[in-house]
C-alpha positions, 0 to 999 in steps of 0.5 A: 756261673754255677757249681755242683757240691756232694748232693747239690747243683747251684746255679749262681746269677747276678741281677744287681742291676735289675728292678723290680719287677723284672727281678723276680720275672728273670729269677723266675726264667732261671729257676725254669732252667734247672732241674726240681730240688736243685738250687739258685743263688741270685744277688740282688741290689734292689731292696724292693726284691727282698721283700716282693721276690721271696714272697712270690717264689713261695706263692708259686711253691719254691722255698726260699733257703736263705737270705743274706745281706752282704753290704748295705745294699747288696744281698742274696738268696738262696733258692731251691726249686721245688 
């Protein structure tokens, strides 16, 4: 899924039941996909991603935008590919 606002494109995947690593490795495939400067939005329900994807997006140089948990186990983050 995605949609595009005024000045940005936003891809949109759900990786709920994925585990790591394979969460940050179709994270990564995604982020392959779209443009520089445009932005990703992934759900996740493993609580290990939200340590260990952030942290490696910004070693690779994308910059996490946001994180925000939506229930107890269910969160997401907002990506921008740089």
């Amino acid at each position: 899924m995605s949609y595009r606002n005024k000045t940005n494109f936003i891809k949109i995947i759900d990786l709920k039941n994925e585990t790591c690593p394979m969460t940050f490795v179709k994270t990564r495939l995604e982020l392959e996909k779209i443009n520089v400067g445009e932005k990703l939005k992934v759900y996740y329900s493993n609580l290990e991603a939200k340590e260990n994807v952030p942290k490696s997006l910004s070693e690779i140089g994308h910059k996490v935008l946001e994180t925000k948990n939506i229930d107890k186990n269910i969160f997401f983050l907002l990506i921008e590919k740089c």
